[in-house]
MIFILUM-393839 format. One record per residue (C-alpha): x, y, z; residue in three letters. Coordinates in Angstrom, 2 decimals. Example, Ala and Ser with C-alpha at 12.3 -4.5 7.8 and 13.67 -1.06 7.14 Angstrom:
2
+---------+---------+---------+------+
!    east !   north !      up ! type !
+---------+---------+---------+------+
!   12.30 !   -4.50 !    7.80 !  ALA !
!   13.67 !   -1.06 !    7.14 !  SER !
+---------+---------+---------+------+
END
This chain:
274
+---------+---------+---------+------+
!    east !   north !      up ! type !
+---------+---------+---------+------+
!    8.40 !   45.56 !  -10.24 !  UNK !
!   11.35 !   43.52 !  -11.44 !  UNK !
!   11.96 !   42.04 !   -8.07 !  UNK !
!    7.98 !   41.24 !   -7.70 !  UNK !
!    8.33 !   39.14 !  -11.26 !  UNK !
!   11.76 !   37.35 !   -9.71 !  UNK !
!    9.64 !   36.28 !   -6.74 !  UNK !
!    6.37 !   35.09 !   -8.55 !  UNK !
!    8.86 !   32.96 !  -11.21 !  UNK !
!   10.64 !   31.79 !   -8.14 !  UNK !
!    7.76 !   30.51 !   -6.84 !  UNK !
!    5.86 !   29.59 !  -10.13 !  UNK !
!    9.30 !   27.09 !  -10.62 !  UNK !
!    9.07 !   25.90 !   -6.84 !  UNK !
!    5.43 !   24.50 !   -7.48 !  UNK !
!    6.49 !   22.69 !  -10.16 !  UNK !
!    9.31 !   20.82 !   -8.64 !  UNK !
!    8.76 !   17.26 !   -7.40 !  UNK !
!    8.41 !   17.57 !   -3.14 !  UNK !
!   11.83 !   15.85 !   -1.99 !  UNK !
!   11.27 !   13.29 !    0.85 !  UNK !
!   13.74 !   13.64 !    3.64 !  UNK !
!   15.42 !   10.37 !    5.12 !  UNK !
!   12.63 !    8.76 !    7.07 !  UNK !
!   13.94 !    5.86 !    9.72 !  UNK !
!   11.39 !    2.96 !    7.89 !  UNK !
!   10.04 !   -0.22 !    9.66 !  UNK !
!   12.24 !   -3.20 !    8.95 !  UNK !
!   10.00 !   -5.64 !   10.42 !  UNK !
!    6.09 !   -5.36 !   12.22 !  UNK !
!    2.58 !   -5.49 !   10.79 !  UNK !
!    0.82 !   -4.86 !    7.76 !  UNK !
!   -2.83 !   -3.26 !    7.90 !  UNK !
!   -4.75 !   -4.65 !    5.28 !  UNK !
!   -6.60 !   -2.60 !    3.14 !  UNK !
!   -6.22 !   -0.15 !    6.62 !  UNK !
!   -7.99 !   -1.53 !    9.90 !  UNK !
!  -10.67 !   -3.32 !    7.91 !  UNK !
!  -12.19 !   -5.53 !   10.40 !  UNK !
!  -13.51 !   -2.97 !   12.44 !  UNK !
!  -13.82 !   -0.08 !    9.84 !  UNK !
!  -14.60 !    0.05 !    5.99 !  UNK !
!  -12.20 !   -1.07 !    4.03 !  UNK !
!   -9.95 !    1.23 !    1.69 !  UNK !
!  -11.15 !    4.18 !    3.20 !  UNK !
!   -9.78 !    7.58 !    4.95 !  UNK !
!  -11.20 !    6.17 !    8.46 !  UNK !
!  -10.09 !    2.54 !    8.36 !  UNK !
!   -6.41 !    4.18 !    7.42 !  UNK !
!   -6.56 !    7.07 !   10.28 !  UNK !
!   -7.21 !    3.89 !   12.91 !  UNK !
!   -4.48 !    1.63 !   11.17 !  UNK !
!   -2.35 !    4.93 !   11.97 !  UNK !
!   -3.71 !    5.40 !   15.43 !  UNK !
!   -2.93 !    2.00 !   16.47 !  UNK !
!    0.77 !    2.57 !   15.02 !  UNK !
!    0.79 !    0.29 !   12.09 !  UNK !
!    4.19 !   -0.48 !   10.13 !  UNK !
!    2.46 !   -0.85 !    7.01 !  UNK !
!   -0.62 !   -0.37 !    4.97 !  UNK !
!   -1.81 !   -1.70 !    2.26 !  UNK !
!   -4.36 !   -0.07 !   -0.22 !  UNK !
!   -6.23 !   -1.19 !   -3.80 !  UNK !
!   -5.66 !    1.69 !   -6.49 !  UNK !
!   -7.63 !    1.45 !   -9.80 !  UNK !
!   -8.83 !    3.77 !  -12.47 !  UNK !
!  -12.19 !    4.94 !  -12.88 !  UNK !
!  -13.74 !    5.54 !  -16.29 !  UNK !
!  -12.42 !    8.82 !  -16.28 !  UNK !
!   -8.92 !    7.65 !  -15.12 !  UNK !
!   -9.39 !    8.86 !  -11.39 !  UNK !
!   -7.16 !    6.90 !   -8.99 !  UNK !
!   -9.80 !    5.46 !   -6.68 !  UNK !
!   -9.30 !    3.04 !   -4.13 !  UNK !
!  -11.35 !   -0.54 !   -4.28 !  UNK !
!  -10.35 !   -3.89 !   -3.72 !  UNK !
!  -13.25 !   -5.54 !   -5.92 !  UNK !
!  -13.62 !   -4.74 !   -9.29 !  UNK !
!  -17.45 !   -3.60 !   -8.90 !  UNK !
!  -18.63 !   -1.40 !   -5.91 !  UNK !
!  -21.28 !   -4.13 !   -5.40 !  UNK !
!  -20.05 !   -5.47 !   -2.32 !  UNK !
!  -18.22 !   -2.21 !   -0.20 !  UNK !
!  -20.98 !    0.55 !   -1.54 !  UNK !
!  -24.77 !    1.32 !   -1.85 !  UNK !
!  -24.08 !    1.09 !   -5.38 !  UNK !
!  -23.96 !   -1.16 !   -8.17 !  UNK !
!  -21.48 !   -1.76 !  -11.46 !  UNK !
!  -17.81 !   -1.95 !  -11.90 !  UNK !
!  -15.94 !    0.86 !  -11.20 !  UNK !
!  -13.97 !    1.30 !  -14.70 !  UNK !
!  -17.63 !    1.74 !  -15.95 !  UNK !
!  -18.00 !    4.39 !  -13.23 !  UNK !
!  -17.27 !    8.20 !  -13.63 !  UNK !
!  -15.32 !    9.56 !  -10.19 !  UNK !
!  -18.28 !   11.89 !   -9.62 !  UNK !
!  -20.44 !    9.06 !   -9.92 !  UNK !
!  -18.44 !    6.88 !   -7.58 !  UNK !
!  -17.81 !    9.81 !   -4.81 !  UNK !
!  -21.71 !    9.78 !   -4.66 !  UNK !
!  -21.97 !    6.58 !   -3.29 !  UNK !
!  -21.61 !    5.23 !    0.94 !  UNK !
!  -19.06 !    3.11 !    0.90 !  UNK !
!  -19.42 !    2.94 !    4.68 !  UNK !
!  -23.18 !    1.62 !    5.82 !  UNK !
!  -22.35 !   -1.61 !    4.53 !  UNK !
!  -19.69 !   -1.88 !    7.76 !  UNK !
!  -22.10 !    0.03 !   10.46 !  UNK !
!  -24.02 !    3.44 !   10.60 !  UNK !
!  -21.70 !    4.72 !   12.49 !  UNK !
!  -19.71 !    5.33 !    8.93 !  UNK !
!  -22.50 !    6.22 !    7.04 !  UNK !
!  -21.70 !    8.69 !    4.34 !  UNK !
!  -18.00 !    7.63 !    3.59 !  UNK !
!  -16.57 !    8.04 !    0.45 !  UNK !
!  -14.87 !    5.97 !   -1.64 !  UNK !
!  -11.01 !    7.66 !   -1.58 !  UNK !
!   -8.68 !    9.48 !   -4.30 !  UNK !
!   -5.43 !    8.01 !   -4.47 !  UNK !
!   -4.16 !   11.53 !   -3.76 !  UNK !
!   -6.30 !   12.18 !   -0.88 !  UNK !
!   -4.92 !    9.25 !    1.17 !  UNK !
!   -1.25 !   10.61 !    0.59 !  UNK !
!   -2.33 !   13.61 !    1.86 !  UNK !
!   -2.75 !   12.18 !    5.30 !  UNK !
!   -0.48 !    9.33 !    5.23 !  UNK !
!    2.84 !    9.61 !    8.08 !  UNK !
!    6.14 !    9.43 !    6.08 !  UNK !
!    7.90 !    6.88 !    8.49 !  UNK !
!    5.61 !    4.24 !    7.21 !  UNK !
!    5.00 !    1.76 !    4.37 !  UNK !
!    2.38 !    2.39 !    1.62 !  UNK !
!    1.67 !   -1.02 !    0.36 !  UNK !
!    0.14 !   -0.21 !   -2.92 !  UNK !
!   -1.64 !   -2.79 !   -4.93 !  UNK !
!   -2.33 !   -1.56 !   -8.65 !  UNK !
!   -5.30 !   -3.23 !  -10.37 !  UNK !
!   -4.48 !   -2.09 !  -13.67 !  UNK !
!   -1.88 !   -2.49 !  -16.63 !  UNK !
!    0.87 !   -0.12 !  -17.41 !  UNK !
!   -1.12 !    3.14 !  -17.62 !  UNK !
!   -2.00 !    2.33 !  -13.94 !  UNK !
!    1.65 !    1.91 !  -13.15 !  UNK !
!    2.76 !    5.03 !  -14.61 !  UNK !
!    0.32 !    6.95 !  -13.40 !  UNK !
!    1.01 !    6.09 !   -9.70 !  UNK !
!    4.65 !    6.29 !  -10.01 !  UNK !
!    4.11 !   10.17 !  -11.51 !  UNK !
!    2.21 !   10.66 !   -8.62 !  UNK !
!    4.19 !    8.94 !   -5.75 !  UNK !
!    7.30 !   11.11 !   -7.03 !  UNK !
!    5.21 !   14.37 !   -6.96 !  UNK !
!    4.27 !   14.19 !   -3.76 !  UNK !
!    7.81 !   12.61 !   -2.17 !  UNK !
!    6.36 !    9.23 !   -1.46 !  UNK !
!    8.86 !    7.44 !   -3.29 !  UNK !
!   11.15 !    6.62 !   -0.08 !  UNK !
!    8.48 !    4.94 !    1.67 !  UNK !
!    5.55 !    3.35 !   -1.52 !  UNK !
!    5.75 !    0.40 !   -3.28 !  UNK !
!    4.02 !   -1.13 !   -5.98 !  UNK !
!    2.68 !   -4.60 !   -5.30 !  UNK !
!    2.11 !   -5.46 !   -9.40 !  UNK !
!    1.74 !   -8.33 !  -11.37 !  UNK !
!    3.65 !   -8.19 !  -14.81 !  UNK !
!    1.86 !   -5.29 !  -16.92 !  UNK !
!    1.64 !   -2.93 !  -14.03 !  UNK !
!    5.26 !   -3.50 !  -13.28 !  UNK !
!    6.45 !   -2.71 !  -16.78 !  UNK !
!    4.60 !    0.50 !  -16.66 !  UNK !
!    6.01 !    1.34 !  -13.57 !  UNK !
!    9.47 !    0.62 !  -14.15 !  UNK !
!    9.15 !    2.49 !  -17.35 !  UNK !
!    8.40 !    5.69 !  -15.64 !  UNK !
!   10.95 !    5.17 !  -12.90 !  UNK !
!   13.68 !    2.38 !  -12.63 !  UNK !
!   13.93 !    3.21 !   -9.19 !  UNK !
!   10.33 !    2.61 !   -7.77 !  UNK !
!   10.14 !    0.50 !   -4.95 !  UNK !
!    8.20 !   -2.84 !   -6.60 !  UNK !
!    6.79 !   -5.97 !   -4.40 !  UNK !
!    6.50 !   -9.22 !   -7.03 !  UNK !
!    2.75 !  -10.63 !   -6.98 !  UNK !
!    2.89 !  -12.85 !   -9.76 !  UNK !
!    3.45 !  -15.81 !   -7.38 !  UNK !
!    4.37 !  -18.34 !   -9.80 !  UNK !
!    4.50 !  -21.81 !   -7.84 !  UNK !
!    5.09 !  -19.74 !   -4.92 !  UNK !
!    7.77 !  -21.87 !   -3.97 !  UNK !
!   11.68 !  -21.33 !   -5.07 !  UNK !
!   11.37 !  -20.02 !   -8.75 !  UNK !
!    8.84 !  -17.08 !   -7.50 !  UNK !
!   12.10 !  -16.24 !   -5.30 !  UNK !
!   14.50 !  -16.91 !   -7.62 !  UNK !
!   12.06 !  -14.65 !  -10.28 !  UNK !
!   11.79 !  -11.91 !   -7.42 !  UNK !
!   15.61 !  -11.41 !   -7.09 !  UNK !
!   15.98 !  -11.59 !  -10.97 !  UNK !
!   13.86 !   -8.40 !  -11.54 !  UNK !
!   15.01 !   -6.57 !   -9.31 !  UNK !
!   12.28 !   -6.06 !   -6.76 !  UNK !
!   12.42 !   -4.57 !   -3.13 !  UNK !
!    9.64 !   -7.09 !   -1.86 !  UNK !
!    7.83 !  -10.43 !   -2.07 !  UNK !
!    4.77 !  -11.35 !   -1.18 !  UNK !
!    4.15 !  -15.22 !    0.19 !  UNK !
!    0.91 !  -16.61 !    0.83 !  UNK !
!   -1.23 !  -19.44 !    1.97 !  UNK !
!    0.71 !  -22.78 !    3.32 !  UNK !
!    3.19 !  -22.10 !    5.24 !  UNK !
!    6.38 !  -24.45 !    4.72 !  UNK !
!    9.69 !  -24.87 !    6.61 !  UNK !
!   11.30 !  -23.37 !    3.43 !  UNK !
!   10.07 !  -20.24 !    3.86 !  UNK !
!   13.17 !  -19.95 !    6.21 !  UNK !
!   15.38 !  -20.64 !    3.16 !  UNK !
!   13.56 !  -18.40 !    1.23 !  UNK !
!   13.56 !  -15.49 !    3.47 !  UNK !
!   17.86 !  -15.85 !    3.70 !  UNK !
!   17.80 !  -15.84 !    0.28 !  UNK !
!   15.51 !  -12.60 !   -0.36 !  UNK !
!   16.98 !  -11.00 !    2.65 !  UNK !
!   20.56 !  -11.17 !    1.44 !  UNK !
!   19.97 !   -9.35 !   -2.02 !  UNK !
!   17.77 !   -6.54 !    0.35 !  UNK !
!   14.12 !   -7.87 !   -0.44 !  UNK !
!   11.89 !   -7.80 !    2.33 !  UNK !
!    9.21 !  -10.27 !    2.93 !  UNK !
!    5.20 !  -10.15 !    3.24 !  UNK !
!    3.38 !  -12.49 !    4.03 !  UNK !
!   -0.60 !  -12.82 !    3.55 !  UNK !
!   -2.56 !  -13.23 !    5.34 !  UNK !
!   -3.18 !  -14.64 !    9.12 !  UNK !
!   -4.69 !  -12.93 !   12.20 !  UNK !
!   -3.53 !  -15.80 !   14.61 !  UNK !
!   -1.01 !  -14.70 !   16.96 !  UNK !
!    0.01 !  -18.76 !   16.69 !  UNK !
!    1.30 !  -18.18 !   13.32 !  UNK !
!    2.65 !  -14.92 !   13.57 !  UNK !
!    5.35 !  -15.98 !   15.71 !  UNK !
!    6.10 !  -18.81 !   13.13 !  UNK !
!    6.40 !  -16.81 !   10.50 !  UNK !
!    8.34 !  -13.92 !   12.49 !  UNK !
!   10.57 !  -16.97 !   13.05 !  UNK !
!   10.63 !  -18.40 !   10.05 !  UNK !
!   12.53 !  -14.71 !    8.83 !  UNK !
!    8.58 !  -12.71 !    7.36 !  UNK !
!    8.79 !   -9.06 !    7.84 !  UNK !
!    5.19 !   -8.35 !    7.31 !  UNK !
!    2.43 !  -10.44 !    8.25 !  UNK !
!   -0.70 !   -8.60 !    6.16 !  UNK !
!   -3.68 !   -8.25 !    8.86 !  UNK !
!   -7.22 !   -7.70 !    8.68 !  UNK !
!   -7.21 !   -6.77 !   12.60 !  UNK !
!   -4.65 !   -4.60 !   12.72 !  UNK !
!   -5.35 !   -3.35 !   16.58 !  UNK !
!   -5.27 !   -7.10 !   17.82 !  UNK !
!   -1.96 !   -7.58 !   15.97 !  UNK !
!   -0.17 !   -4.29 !   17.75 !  UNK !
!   -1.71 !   -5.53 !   20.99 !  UNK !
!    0.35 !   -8.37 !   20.12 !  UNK !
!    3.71 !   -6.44 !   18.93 !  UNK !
!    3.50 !   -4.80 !   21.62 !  UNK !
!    3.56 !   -7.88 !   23.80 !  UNK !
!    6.61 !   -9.09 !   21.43 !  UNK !
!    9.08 !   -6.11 !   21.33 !  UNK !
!    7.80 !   -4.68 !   18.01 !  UNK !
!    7.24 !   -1.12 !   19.03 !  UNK !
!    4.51 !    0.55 !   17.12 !  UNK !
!    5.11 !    3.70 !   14.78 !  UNK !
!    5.30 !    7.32 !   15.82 !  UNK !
!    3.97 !    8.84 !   13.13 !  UNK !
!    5.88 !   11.52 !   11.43 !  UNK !
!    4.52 !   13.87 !    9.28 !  UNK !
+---------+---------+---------+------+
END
């Protein structure tokens, strides 16, 4: 009897803890799937991040945001107008409400009936030699929140937060160790790089023109460790520039094109290890 109760408290304890990643080899340089393979699946949903996988993305990104009941659901937009059969914005939206909707007609019928995703069900199926670009629409209680959860589930090696201020404060709050990308963008010229390096983050995100400097920039970042994204281009043209010009990440909406095109290039897609 005594043993049984050592081996149930073992294992009551064991739940408890935190799952410890091991040490994952992670992408220093390829492409980004935006918001998974969006331009041929639904965006921010368990299919369009099983293809960005399949293909052998180096990174995804994903939009996390709360419900009205404080789910962690993934949407870009800030109503499900656009990406579902329904109507509203989703902090006005209960998660039962929002798992009853198709976010997946609105691409082709071929996805009809897809849900719109829990945070925590897209870590469930997520590889763990990969990047988990994950961009919090939300204040601190959003940051928080995710950073409890990314440590939970031993995500922390390979997620970070791409926040503007508020949801960096409440991340950094709950862990000063969580992996943060800077998306304030400022001028987006020298002082958002000079800003990056001053807080501390582990990435930067550059968008839009794209200027000889960037070159500067990139030294810069890459010699206090801060790796570089870059959104958002699906021209092969101007992914070699920027590859050149020292971006890690180009963000892609056709992420199958652009490992066509690593593939051509010497970027090697992932193996996915789970």
């Amino acid at each position: 009897m005594i043993q049984k109760l050592i081996v149930f408290t073992f294992l009551l304890v064991l739940s408890t803890v935190p799952i410890v990643a091991q040490d994952f080899e992670m992408p220093e340089k390829g492409f980004c799937a935006h918001r998974g393979a969006m331009a041929s699946h639904p965006e921010n949903t368990i299919p369009a991040f099983l293809e960005a996988i399949r293909v052998g993305a180096h990174m995804i990104e994903l939009d996390v945001q709360f419900s009205r009941d404080s789910a962690l659901v993934l949407m870009h937009d800030a109503t499900v107008d656009r990406t579902t059969n329904g109507s509203g914005a989703v902090a006005a939206l209960t998660l039962s409400e929002l798992k009853r909707l198709d976010a997946g007609s609105w691409k082709g019928d071929q996805f009809s009936g897809i849900q719109i995703p829990l945070l925590e069900e897209v870590l469930e199926l997520m590889p763990r030699n990969i990047w988990l670009n994950i961009h919090l629409r939300g204040g601190q209680s959003l940051g928080r929140r995710v950073v409890r959860l990314l440590e939970e589930t031993g995500r922390s090696h390979q997620a970070f937060l791409a926040v503007q201020e508020q949801s960096r404060l409440g991340a950094r709050k709950a862990s000063d160790s969580v992996l943060i990308c800077n998306m304030e963008r400022l001028s987006g010229g020298a002082d958002y790089v000079a800003a990056t390096v001053e807080m501390g983050a582990n990435f930067i995100q550059l968008r839009g023109e794209i200027f000889p400097e960037f070159k500067d920039y990139a030294r810069v970042l890459h010699e206090k460790g801060i790796k570089v994204n870059y959104f958002g281009t699906d021209d092969p043209v101007v992914f070699e520039a920027l590859f050149e010009l020292g971006v890690d990440f180009p963000l892609v909406n056709d992420i199958a094109a652009a490992m066509d095109w690593a593939g051509d290039n010497g970027l090697k897609p992932v193996k996915p290890i789970y």
